[in-house]
DSSP file (Angstrom, degrees, kcal/mol; ACC not computed):
  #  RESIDUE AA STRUCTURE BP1 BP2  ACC     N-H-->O    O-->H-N    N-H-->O    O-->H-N    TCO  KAPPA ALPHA  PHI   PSI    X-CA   Y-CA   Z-CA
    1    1 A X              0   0    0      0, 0.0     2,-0.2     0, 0.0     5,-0.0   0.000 360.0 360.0 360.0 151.4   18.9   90.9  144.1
    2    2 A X    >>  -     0   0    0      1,-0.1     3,-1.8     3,-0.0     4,-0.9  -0.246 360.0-109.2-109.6-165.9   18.1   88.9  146.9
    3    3 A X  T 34 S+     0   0    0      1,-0.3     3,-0.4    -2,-0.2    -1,-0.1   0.783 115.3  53.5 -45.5 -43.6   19.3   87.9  150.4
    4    4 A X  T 34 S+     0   0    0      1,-0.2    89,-0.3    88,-0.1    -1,-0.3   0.772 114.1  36.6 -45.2 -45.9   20.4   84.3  149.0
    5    5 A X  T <4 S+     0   0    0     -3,-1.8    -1,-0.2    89,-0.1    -2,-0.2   0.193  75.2 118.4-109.6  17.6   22.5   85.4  146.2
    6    6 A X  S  < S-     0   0    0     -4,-0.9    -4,-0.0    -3,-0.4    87,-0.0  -0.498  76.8 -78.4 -80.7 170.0   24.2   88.1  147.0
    7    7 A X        -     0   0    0     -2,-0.1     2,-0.5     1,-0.1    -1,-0.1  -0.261  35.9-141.9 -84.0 169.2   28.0   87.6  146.8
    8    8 A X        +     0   0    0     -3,-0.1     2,-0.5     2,-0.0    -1,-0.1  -0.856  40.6 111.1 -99.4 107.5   29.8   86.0  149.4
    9    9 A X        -     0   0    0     -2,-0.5     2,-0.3     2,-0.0     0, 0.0  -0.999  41.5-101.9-152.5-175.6   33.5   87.3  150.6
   10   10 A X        -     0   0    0     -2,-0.5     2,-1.2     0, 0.0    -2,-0.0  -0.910  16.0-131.9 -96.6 178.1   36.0   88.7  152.5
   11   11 A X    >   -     0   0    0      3,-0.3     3,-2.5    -2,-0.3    -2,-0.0  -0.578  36.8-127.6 -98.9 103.8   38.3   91.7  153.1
   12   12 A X  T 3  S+     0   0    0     -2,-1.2     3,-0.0     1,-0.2     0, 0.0  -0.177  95.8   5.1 -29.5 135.8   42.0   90.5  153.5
   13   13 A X  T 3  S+     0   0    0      1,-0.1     2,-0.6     0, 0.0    -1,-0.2   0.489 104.5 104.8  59.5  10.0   43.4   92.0  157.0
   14   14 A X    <   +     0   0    0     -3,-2.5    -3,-0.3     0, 0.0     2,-0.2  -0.959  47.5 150.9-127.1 112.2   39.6   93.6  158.2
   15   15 A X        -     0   0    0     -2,-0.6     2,-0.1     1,-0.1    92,-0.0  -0.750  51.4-105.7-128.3 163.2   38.8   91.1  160.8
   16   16 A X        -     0   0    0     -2,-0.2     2,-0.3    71,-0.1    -1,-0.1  -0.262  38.4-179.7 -91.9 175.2   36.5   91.6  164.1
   17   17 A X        -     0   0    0     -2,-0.1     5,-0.0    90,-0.0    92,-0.0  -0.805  36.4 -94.1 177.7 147.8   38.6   91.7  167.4
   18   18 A X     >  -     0   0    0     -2,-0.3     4,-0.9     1,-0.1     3,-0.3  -0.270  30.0-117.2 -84.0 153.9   36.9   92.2  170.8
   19   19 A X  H >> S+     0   0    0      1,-0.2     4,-3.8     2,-0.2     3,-0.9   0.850 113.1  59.7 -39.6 -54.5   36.6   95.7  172.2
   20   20 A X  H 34 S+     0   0    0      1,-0.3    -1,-0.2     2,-0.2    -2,-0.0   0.748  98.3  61.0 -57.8 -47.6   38.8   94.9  175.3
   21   21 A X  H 34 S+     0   0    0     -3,-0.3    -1,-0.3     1,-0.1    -2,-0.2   0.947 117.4  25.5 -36.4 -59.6   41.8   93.9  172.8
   22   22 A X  H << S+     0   0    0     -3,-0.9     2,-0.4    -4,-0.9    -2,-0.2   0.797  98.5 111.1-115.8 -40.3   42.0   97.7  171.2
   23   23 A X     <  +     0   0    0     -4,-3.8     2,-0.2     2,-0.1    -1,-0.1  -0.822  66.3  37.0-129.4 175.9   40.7  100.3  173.5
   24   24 A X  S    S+     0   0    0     -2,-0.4     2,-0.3    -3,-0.0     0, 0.0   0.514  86.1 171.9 -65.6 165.3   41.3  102.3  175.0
   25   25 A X        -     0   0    0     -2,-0.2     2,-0.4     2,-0.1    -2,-0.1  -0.979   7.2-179.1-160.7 103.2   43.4  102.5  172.0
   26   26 A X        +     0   0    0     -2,-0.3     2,-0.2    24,-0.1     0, 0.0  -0.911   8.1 155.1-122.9 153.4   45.7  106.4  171.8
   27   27 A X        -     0   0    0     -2,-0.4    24,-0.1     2,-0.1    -2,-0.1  -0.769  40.4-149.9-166.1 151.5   48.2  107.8  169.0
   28   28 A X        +     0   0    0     -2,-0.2     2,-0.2     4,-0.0    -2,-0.0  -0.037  63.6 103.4 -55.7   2.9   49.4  110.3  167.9
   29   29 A X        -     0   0    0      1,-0.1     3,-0.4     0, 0.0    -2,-0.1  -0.552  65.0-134.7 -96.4 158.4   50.1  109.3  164.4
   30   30 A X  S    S+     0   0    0      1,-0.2    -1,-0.1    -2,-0.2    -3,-0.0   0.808 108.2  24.1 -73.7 -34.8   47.6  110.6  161.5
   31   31 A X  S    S+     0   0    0      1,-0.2    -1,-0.2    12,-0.0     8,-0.1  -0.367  71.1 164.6-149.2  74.7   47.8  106.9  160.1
   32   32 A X        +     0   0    0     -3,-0.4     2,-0.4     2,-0.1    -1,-0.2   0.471  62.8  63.8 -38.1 -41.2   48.7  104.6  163.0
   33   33 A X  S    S-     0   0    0      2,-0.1     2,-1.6    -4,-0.0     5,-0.1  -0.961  73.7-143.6-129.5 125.3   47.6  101.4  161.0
   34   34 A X        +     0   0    0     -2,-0.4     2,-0.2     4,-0.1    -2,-0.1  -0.501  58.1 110.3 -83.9  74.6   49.4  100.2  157.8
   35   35 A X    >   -     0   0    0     -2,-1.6     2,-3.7     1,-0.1     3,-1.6  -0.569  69.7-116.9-154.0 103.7   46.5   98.7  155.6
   36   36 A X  T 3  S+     0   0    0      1,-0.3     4,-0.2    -2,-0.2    -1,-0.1   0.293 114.0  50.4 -54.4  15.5   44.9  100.3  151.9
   37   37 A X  T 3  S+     0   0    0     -2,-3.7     5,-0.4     3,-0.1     4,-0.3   0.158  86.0  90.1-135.7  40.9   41.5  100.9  153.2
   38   38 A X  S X> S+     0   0    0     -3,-1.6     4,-1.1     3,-0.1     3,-1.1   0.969  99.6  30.0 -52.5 -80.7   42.8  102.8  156.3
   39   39 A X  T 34 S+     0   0    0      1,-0.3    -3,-0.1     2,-0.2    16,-0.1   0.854 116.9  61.1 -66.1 -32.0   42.7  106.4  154.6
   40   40 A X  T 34 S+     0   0    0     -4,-0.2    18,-0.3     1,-0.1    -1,-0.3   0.599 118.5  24.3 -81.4 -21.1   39.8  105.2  152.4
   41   41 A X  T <4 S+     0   0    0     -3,-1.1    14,-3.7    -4,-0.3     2,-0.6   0.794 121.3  47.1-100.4 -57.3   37.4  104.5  155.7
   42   42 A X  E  <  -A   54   0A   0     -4,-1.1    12,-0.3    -5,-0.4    -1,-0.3  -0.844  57.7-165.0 -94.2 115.8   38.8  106.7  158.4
   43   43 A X  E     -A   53   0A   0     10,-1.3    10,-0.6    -2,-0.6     2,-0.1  -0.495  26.2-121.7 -55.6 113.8   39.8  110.3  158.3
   44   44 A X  E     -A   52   0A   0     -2,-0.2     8,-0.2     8,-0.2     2,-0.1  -0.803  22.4-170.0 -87.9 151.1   42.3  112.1  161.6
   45   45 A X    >   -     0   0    0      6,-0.6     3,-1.5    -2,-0.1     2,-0.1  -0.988  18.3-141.2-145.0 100.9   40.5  114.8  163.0
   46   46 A X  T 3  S+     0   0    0      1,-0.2     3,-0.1    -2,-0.1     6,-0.0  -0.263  85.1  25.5 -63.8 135.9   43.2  116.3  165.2
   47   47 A X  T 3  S+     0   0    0      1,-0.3     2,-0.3    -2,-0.1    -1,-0.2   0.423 100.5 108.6  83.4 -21.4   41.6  117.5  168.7
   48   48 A X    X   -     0   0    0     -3,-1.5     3,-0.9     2,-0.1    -1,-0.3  -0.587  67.2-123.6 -91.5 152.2   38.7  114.9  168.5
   49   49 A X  T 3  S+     0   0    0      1,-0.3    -3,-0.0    -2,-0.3    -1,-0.0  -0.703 111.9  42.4-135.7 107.0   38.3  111.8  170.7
   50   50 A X  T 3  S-     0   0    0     -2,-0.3     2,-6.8     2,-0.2    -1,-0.3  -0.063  99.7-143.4-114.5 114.4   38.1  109.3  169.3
   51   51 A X  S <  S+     0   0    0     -3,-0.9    -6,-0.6   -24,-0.1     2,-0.2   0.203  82.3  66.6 -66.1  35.1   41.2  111.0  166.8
   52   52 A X  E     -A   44   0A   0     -2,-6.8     2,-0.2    -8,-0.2    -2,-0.2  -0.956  68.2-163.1-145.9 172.0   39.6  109.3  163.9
   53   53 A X  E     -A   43   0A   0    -10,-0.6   -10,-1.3    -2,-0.2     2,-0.2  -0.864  30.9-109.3-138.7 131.8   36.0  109.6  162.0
   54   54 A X  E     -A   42   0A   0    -12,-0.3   -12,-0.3    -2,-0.2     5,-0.1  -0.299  33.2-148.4 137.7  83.5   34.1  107.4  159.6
   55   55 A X     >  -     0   0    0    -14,-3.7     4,-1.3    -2,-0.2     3,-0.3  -0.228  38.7 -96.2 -64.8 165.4   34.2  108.9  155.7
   56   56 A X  H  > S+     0   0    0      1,-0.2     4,-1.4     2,-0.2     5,-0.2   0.635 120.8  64.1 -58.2  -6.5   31.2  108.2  153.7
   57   57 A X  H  > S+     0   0    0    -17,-0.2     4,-3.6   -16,-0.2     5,-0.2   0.971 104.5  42.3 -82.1 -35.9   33.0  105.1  152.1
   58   58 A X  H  > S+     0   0    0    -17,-0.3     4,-3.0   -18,-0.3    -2,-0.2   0.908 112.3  53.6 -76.0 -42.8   33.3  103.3  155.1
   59   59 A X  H >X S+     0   0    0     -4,-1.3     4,-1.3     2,-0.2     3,-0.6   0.892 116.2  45.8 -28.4 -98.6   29.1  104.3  156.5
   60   60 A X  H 3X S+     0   0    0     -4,-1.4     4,-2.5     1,-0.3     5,-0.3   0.738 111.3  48.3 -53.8 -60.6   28.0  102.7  152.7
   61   61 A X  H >X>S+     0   0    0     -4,-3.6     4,-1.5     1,-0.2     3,-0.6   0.942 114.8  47.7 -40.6 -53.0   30.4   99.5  153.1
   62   62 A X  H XX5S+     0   0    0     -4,-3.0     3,-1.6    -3,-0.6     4,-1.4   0.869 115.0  49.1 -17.1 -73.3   28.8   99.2  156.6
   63   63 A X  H 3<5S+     0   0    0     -4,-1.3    -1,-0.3     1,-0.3    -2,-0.2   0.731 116.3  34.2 -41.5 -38.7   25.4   99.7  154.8
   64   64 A X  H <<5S+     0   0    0     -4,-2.5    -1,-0.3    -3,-0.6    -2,-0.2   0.432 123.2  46.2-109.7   7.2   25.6   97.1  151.9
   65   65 A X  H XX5S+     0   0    0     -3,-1.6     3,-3.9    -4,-1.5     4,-1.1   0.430  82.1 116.0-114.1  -7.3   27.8   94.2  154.2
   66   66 A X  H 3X< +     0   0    0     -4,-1.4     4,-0.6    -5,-0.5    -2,-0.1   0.564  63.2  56.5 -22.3 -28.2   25.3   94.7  157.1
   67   67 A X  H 34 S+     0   0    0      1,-0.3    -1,-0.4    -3,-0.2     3,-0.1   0.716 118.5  30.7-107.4   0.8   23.9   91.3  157.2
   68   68 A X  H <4 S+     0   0    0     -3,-3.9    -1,-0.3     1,-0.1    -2,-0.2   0.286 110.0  62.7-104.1  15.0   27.4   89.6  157.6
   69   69 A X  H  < S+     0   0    0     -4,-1.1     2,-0.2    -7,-0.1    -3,-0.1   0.729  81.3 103.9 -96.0 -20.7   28.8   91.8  159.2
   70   70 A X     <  -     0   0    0     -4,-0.6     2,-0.4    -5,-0.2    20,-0.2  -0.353  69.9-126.7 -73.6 113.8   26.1   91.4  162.3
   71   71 A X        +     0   0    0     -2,-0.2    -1,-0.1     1,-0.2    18,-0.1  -0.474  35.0 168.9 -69.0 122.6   27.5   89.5  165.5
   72   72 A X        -     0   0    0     16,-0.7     2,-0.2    -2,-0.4    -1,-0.2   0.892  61.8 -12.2 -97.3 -30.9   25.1   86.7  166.2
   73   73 A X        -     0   0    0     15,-0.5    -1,-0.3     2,-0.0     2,-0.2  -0.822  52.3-158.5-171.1 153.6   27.1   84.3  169.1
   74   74 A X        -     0   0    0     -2,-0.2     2,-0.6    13,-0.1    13,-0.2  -0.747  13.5-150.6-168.5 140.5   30.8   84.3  170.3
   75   75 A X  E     -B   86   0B   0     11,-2.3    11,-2.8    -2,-0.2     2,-0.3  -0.912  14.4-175.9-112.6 104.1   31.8   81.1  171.9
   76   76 A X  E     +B   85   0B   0     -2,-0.6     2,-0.3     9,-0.2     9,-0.2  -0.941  10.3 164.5-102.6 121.4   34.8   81.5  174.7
   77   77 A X  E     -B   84   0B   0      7,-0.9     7,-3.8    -2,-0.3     2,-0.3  -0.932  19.2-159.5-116.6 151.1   36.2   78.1  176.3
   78   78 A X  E     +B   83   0B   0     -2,-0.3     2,-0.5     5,-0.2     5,-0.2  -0.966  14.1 175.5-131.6 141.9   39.3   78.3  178.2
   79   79 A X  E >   -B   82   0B   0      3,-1.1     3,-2.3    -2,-0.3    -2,-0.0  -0.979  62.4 -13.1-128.1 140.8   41.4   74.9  178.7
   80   80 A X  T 3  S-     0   0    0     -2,-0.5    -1,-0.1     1,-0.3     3,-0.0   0.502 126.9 -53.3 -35.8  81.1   44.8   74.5  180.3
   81   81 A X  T 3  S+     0   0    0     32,-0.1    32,-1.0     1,-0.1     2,-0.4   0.599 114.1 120.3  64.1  41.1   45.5   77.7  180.2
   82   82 A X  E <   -BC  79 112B   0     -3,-2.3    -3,-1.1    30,-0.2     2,-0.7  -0.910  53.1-143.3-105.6  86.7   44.7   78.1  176.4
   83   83 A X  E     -BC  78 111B   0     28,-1.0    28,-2.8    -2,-0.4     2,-0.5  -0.494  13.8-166.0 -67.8 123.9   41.8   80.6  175.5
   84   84 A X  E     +BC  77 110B   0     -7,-3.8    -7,-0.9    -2,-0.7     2,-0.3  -0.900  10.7 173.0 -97.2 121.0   39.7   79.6  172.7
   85   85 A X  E     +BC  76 109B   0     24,-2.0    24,-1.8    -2,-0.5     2,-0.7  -0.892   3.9 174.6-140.1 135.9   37.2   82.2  170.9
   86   86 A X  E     -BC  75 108B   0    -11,-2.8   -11,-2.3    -2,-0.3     2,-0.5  -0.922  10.3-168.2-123.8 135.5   35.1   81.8  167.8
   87   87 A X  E     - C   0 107B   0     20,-1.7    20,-1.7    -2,-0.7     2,-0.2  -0.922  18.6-154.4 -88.3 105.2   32.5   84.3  166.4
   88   88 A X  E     - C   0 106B   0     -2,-0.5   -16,-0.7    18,-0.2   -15,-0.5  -0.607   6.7-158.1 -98.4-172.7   30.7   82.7  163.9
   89   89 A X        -     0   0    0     16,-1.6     2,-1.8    -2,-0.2    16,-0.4  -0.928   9.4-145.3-175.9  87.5   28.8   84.6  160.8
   90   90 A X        +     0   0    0    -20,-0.2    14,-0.2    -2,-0.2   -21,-0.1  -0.509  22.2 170.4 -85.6 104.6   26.1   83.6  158.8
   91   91 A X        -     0   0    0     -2,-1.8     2,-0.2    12,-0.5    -1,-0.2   0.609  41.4-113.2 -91.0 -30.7   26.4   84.7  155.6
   92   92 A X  E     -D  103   0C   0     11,-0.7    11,-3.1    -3,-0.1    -1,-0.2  -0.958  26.7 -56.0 172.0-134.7   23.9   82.9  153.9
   93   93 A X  E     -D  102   0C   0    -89,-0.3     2,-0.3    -2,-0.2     9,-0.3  -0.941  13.8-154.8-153.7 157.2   22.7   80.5  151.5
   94   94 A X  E     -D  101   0C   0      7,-3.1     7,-1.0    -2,-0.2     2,-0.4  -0.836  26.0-144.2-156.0 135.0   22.9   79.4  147.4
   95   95 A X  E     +D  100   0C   0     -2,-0.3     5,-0.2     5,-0.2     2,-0.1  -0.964  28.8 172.8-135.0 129.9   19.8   77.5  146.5
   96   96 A X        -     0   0    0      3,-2.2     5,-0.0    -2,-0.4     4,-0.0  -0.392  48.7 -86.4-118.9-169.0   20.9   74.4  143.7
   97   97 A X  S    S+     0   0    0     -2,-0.1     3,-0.1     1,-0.1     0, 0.0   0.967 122.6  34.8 -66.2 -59.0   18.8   71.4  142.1
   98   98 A X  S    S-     0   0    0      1,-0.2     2,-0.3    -3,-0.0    -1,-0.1   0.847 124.6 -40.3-102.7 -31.0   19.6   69.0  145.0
   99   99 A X        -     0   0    0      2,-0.0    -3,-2.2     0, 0.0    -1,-0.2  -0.972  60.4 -67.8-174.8-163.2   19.7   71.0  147.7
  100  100 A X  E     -D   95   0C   0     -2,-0.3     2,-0.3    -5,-0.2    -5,-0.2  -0.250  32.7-162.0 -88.9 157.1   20.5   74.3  149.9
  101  101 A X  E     -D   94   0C   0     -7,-1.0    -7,-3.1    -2,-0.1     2,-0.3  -0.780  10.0-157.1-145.8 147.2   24.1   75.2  150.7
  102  102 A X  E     -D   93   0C   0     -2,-0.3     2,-0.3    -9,-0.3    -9,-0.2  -0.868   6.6-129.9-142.1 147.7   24.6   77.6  153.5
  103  103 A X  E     +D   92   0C   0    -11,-3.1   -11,-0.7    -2,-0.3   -12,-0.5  -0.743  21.4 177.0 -90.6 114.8   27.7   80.1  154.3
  104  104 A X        -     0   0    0     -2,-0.3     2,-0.4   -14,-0.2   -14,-0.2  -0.964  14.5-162.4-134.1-178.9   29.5   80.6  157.1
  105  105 A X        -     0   0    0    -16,-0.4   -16,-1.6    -2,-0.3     2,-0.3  -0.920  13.2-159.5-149.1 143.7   32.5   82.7  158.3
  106  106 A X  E     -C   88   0B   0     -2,-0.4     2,-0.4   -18,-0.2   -18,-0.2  -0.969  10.7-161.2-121.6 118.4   34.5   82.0  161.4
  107  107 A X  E     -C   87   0B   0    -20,-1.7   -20,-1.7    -2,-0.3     2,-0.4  -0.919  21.4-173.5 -96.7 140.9   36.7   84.4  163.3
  108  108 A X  E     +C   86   0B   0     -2,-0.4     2,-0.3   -22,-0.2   -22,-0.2  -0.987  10.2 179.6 -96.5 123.4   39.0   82.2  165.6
  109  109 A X  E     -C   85   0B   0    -24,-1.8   -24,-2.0    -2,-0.4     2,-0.2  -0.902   6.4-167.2-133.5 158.4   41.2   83.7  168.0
  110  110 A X  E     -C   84   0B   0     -2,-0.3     2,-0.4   -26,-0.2   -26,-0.2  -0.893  10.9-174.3-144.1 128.9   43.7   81.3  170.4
  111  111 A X  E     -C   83   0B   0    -28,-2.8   -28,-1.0    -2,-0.2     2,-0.5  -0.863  16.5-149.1-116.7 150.2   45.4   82.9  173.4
  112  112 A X  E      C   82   0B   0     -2,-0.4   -30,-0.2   -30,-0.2   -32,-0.1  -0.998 360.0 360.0-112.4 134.7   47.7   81.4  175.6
  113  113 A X              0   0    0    -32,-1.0   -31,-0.2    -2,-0.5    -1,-0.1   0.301 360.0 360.0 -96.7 360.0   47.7   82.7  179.0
């Protein structure tokens, strides 16, 4: 099928989140984060660093969400003493009778500092 129509969604609780947030990032638990496609993407591999690795399920999702999953822009203002940041995500576009409608996905984050 092509780029236009493929489906549009998202994955409840799998969100982007800037590097700086999460590492370095250590545990010592086998399954440190509580969420049902935790075991199903990542594997512990005791003695490695980083103590987790990538199964084939998570490498295919990669593969087949690849063109929304792809950071284009992230927009940081900060305003008295409130950080703002959005990532948007164009996801595509649905071609009707009257005209185009085009997708997009916003991560929003708001920090107070």
């Amino acid at each position: 099928h092509s780029e236009n129509t493929r489906n549009l969604y998202a994955i409840p609780g799998l969100d982007y989140v800037a590097h700086e947030d999460i590492l370095p990032y250590t545990t010592q638990e086998a399954n440190p984060l509580q969420h049902e496609l935790f075991d199903k993407f990542l594997t512990h591999s005791e003695g490695s660093e980083p103590p987790f690795v990538a199964q084939d399920t998570l490498r295919a999702w990669q593969e087949k969400n690849h063109p929304w999953l792809e950071l284009s822009d992230v927009h940081k203002e900060t305003t008295e003493d409130i950080r703002v940041t959005v990532i948007p995500f164009y996801m595509g576009f649905r071609e009707n009778q009257q005209n185009n409608v085009y997708w997009w996905r916003y991560c929003i984050r708001l920090e107070n500092l």
